[in-house]
C-alpha positions in Angstrom: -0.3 -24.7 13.3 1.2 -25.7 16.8 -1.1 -27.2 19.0 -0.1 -24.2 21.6 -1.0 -21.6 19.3 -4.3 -23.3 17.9 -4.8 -23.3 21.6 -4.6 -19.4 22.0 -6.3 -19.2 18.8 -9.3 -20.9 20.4 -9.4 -19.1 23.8 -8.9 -15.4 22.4 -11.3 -13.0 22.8 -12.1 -9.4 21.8 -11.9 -7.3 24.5 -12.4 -3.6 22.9 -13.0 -2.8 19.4 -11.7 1.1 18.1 -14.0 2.5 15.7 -12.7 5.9 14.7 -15.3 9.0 15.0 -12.8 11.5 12.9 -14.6 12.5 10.0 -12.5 11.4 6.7 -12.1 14.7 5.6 -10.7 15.7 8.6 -8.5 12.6 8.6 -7.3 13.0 5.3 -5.8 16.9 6.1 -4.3 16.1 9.6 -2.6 13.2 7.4 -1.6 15.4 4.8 -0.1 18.2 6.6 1.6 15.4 9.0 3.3 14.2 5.8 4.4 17.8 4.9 6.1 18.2 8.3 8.0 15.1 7.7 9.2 16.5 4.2 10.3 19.7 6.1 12.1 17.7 8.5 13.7 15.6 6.0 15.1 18.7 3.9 16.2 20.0 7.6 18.3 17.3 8.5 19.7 17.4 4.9 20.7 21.3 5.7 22.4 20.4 9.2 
């Protein structure tokens, strides 16, 4: 490691942490329909 970088390394800190509040369930359908759409969109652009 450069001795710049081990120096950023050292003085980094953590100023805000995300912790999600979305239930998984509700996570997992939002994801699932969002890849749906991109199927659709796919087969669209095939079409045009």
């Amino acid at each position: 490691m450069h001795w710049k970088e081990a120096l950023i390394v050292q003085r980094r800190k953590i100023d805000r942490r995300f912790n999600p509040a979305m239930s998984e369930d509700k996570r997992r359908k939002l994801y699932d329909d969002w890849k749906k759409a991109v199927k659709r969109a796919m087969k669209w652009e095939e079409e045009a």
